[in-house]
C-alpha positions as CSV (number, residue, x, y, z in Angstrom):
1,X,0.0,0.0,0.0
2,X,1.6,2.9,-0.8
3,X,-0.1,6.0,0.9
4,X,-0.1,9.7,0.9
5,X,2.0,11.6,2.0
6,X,1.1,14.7,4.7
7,X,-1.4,13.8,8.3
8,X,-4.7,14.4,7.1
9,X,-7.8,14.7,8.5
10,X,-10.3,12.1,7.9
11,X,-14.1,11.7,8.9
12,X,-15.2,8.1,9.7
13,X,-19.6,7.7,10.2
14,X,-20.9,4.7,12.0
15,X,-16.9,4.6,14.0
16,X,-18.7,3.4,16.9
17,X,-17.9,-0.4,16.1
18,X,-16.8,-3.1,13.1
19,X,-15.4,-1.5,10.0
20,X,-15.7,2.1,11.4
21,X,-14.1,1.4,13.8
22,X,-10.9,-1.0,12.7
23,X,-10.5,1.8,9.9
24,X,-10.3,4.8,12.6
25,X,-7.7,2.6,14.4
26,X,-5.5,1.7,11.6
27,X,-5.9,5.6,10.4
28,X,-5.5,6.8,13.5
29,X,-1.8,4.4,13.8
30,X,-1.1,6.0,10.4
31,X,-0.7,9.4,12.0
32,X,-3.8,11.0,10.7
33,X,-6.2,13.2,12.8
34,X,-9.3,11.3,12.8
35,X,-13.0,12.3,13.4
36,X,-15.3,9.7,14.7
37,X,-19.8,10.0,13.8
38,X,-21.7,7.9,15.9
39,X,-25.4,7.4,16.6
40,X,-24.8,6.2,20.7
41,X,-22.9,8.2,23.4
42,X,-21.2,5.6,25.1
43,X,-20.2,3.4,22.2
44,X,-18.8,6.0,20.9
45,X,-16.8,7.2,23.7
46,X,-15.7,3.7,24.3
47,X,-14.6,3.7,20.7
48,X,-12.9,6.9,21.1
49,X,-10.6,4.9,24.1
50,X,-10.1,2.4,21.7
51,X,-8.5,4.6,18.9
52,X,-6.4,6.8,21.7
53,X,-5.3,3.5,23.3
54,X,-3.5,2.3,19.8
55,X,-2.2,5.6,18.4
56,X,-1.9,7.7,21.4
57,X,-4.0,10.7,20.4
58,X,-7.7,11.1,21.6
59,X,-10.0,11.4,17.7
60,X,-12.6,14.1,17.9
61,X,-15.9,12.6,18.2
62,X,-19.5,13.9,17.1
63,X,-22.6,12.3,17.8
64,X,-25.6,12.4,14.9
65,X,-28.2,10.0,14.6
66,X,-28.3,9.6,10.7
67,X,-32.2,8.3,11.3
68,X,-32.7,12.3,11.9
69,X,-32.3,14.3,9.4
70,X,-31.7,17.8,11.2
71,X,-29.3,15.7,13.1
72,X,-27.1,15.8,9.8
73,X,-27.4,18.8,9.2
74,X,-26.3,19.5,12.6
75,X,-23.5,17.7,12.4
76,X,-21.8,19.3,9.1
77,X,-22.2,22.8,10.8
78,X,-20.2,21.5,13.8
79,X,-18.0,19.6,11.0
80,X,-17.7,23.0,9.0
81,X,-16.8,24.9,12.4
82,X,-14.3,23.0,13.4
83,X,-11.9,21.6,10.3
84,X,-11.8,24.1,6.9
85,X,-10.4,21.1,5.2
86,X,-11.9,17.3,5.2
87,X,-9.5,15.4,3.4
88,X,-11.2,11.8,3.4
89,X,-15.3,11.7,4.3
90,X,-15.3,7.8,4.9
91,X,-19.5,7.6,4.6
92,X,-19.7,4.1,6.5
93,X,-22.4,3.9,8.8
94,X,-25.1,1.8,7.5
95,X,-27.9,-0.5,9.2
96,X,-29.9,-3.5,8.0
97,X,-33.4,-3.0,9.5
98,X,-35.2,-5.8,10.0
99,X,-39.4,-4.1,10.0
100,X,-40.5,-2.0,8.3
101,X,-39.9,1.7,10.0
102,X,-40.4,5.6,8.9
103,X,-38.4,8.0,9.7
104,X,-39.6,11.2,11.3
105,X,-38.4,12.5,8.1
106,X,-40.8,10.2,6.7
107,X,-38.8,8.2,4.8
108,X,-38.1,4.4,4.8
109,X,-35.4,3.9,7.8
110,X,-33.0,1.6,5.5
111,X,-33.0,4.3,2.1
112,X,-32.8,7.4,5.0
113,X,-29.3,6.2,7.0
114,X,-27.8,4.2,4.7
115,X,-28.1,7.0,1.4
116,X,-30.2,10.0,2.3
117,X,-28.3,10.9,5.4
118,X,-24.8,9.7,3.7
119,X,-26.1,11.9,0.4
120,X,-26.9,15.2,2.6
121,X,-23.9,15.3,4.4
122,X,-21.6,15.1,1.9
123,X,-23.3,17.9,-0.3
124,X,-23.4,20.2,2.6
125,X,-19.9,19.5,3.5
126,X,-18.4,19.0,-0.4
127,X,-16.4,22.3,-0.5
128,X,-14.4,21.0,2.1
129,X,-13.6,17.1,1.2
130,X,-10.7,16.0,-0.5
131,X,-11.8,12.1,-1.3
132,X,-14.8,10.1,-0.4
133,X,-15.5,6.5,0.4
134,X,-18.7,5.1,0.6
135,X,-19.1,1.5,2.4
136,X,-21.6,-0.1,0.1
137,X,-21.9,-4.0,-0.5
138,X,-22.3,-6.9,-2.6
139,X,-26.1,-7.0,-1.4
140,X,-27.0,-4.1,-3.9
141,X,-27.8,-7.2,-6.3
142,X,-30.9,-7.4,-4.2
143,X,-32.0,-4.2,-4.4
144,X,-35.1,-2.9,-6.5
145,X,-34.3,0.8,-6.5
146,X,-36.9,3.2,-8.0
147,X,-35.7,6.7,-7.6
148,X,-39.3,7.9,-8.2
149,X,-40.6,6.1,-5.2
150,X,-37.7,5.8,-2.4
151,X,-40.6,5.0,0.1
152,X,-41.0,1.2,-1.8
153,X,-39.7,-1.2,0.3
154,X,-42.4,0.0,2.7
155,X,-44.8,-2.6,0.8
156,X,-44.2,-5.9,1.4
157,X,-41.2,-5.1,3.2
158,X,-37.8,-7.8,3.3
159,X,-35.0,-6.2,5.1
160,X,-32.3,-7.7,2.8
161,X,-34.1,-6.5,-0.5
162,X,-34.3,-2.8,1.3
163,X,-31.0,-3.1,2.5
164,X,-30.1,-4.4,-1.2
165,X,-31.8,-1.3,-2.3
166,X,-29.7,1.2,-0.1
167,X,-26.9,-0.1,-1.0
168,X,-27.3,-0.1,-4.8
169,X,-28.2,3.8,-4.2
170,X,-24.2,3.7,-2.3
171,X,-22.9,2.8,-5.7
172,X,-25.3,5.0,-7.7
173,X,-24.5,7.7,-5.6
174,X,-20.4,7.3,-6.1
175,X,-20.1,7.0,-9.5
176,X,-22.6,10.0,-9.9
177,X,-20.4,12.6,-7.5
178,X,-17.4,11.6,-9.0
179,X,-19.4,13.0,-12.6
180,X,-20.4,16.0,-10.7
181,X,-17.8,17.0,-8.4
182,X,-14.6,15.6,-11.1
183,X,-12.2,18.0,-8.4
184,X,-13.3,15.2,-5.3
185,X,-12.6,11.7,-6.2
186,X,-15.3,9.1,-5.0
187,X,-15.5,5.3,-4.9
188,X,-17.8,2.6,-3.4
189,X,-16.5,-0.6,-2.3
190,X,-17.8,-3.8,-0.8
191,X,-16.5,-5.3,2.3
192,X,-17.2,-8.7,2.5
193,X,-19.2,-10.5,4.8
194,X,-18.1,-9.2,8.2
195,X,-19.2,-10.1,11.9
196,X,-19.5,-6.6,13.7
197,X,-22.4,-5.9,15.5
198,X,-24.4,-4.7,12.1
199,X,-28.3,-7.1,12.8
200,X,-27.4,-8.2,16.0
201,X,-31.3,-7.9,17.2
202,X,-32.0,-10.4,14.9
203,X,-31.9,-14.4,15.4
204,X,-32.1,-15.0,12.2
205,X,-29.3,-12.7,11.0
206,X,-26.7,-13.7,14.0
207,X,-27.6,-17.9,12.7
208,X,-26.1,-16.5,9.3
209,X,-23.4,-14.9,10.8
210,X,-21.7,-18.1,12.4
211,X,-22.1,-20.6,9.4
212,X,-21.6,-17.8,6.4
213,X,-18.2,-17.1,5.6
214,X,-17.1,-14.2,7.3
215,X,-13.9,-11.8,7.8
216,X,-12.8,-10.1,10.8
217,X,-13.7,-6.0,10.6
218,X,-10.2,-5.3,10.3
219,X,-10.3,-7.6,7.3
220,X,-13.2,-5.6,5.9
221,X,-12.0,-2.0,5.9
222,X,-8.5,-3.1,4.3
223,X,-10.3,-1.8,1.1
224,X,-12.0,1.5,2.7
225,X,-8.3,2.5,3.6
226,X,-6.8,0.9,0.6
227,X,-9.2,4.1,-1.2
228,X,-8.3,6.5,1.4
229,X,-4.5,6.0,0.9
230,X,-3.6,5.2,-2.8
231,X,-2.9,8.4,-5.2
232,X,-6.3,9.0,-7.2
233,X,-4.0,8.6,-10.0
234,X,-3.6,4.7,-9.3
235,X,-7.9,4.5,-9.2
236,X,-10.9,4.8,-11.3
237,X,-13.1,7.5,-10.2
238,X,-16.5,6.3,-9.3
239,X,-15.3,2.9,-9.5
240,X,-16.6,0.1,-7.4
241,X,-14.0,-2.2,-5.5
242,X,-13.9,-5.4,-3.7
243,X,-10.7,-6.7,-2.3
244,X,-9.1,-4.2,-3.5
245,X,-10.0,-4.6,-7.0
246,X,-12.1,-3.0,-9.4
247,X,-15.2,-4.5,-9.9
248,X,-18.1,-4.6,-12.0
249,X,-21.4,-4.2,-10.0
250,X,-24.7,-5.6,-11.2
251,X,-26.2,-3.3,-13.8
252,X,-28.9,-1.7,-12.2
253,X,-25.7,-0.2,-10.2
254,X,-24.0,0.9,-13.3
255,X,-26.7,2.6,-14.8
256,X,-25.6,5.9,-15.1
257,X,-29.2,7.6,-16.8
258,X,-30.5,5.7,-12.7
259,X,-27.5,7.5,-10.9
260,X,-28.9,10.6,-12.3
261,X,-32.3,10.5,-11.3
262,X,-31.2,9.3,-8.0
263,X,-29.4,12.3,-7.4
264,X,-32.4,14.8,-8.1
265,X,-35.0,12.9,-6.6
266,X,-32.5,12.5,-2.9
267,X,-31.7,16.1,-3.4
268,X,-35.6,16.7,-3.9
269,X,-35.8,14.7,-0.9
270,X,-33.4,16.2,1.5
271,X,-34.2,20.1,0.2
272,X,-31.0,20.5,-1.9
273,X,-31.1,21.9,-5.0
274,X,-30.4,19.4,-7.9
């Protein structure tokens, strides 16, 4: 891994635990000032131990709960006040939700923290990033994203197809930003399987997690910092990785007429303009 060169300062969401947090660490030992965003107090000031205790420098940490939309926007006026420059926004925080829930933004819990939130805050902080990841997965190819309706999956809902669908709108919303904002490069990128905390209320999901096939969370954001840390030069803006390698994702991901009207219709739905 070759990285860049200068400390830097890098915003990590969902840093409370699992990939957030084994990427914070790892940053952190790499000498860069990082910024942890989590949704709950304490796990986040136990994660905030855990980063000082390996690198020796206590991160900076913000609590928003992405589920809250005034919460975001919140947090990038705190973000704005206190760093004029963001040189990685790692957008990683992300939930599977497992019933079908509205947001008091009234949108879909799933499409709200794991895009809409994700999408807002890195608009209303853009003039200040440098680079951004986005922690999507390989579950988009169960997503039936329709940007004319993000409210869907609220009919017959499956948490894995909503989930699918959020994440498809991870790697939509990538590729699109890198088209709009050519000066910030952007990539998506798929973890693997990972046991971290992520559906731990659910039986069903913590069965799959012992007999799938799963990698530790320091395993799983070897690609998130892999993006932070290689020269832009050395990547394909927009791109989607796995392991480390550029991949194709299924085509409802690649559809760059979809990653369009995905923008305007989340921008619509957050009060941006588009």
């Amino acid at each position: 891994m070759e990285d860049l060169a200068g400390r830097r300062t890098v915003v990590v969401t969902g840093a409370s635990s699992g990939i957030g947090l084994a990427a914070s660490v790892a940053l952190a030992r790499r000498g860069d000032r990082v910024v942890l965003v989590g949704r709950d107090p304490a796990r986040l000031q136990a994660a905030g131990d855990r980063v000082r205790e390996a690198s020796g420098e206590r991160p900076e940490l913000f609590r928003a709960d992405f589920a809250v939309l005034d919460d975001v926007r919140g947090l990038a006026e705190r973000l704005r006040a206190a760093y004029d420059r963001i040189d990685v926004l790692a957008n990683n925080a992300g939930a599977i939700v497992l019933e079908p829930l509205t947001t008091v933004d009234g949108f879909e819990l799933s499409i709200q923290a794991n895009h809409l939130a994700p999408f807002l805050l890195s608009n209303l902080l853009i003039d200040r990033v440098g680079r951004l990841v986005v922690t999507a997965s390989g579950a988009h190819r169960s997503g039936t994203l329709d940007p004319d309706d993000l409210n869907a999956a609220l009919r017959r809902y499956r948490p894995m197809r909503a989930y699918g669908t959020s994440k498809q709108a991870n790697i939509l919303f990538a590729a699109e930003a890198a088209r709009r904002w050519p000066d910030v490069p952007a990539y998506s990128f798929h973890p693997g399987v990972v046991r971290t905390r992520f559906g731990a209320d659910s039986r069903l999901v913590a069965l799959g997690m012992r007999v799938m096939p799963f990698r530790s969370p320091e395993k799983g954001a070897e690609t998130l910092l892999w993006l932070a840390n290689q020269p832009a030069s050395r990547l394909v803006d927009g791109g989607y990785y796995a392991d480390r390698r550029l991949r194709r994702p299924w085509p409802r991901a690649a559809d760059p007429a979809l990653a369009a009207r995905l923008w305007t219709a989340s921008a619509t739905a957050v009060g941006l303009a588009a």
